[in-house]
Structure formats: structure tokens, C-alpha cells
C-alpha positions in Angstrom: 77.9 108.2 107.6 81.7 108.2 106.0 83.4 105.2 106.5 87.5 104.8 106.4 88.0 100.5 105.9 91.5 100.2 108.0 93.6 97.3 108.8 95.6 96.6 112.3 99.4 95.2 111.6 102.1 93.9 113.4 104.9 96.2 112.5 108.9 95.1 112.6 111.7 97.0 112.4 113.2 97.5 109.3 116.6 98.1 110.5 116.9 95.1 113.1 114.7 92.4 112.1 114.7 92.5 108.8 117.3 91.3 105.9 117.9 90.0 102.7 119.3 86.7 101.6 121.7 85.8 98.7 118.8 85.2 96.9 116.8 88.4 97.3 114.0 87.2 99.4 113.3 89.5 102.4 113.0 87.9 105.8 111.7 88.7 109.2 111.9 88.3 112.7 108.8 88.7 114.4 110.1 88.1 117.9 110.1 92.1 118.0 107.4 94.0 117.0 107.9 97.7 116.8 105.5 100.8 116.8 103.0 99.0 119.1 101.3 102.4 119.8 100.2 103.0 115.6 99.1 99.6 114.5 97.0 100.8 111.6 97.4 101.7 107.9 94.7 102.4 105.2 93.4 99.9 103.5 94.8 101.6 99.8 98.6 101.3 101.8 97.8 97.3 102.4 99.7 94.8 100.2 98.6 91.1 100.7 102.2 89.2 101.4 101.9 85.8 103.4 105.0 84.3 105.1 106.7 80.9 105.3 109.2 79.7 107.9 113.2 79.8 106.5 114.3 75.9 106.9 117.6 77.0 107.7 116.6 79.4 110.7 113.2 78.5 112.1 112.9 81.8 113.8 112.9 84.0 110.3 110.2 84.0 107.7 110.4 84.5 104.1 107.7 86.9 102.9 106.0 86.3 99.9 103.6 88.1 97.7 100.7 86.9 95.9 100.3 88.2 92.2 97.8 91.0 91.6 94.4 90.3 90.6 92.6 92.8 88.3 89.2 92.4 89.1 88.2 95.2 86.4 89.5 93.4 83.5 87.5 90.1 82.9 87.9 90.2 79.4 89.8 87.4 77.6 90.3 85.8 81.5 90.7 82.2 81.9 89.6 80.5 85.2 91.2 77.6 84.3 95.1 79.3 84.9 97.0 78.5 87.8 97.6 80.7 90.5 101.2 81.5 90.9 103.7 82.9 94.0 105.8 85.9 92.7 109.1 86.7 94.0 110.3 90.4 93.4 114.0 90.0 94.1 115.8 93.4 95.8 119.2 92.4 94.0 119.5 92.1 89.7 122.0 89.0 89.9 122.4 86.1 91.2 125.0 85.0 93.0 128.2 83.6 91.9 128.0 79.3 93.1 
């Protein structure tokens, strides 16, 4: 039997619901969900983010991603590191204070 692993998502709208602060960190609204009828991607096209609620505007969240774990390369590895929060930033300055 052939197996496909897929993953069901709740899908905004890039255009609408989504933006990015002076800071570069990309928000969403997810009072509007769009493409209800095609909730699924692949599980190669997933990326693990995880989302934390803007203190300035309780109805955005700030998505964050986790750092990628290479599973394949245990040598030299310490267990003993810290996990970390990355922050890709969209914009290559920050802004003027």
C-alpha cells in the first residue's frame, strides 16, 4: 500500500490578513480563513512556525519559527545547548528611532 503523510491547515489570505511590522515580523489575522475547500499540503511543503499574540493588537499574532533540527548529523552534537526562537526578518534595516 503507498502512503502520502498530509497535513490539514488553516489558510489566511496573504493579501488581507497578513502584514509586516517595522520590525520584520509577519503577523496574522486569523478571524478570516481563506481556501476552506483545499486545506491540505504535503507533509515536504510543511514548515513548523508557532504563533504568539501581538500585545499591542490582541487580534494579530506574530509568527514565529523554530530552528531546524538536522536529525542526520549527530556528530559533534551537544544535548546540553539551548534551544533557540529564530526570527527571519523580511526587511535588511532597522528602523530609524
Amino acid at each position: 500500500m503507498f502512503r502520502i503523510p498530509v497535513f490539514k491547515c488553516d489558510w489566511v489570505d496573504n493579501k488581507n490578513v497578513t502584514k509586516v511590522d517595522d520590525l520584520g515580523f509577519t503577523l496574522v489575522d486569523f478571524n478570516k480563513i481563506a481556501h476552506k475547500s483545499d486545506p491540505f499540503i504535503l507533509a515536504s511543503q510543511a514548515k513548523q512556525v508557532f504563533y504568539v499574540q501581538d500585545q499591542l493588537d490582541p487580534r494579530w499574532l506574530v509568527v514565529l519559527s523554530t530552528p531546524q533540527k538536522d536529525f542526520l548529523d549527530k556528530e559533534g552534537a551537544d544535548d546540553l545547548v539551548d534551544n533557540s526562537i529564530e526570527h527571519h526578518p523580511f526587511i535588511g534595516t532597522l528602523p530609524e528611532v
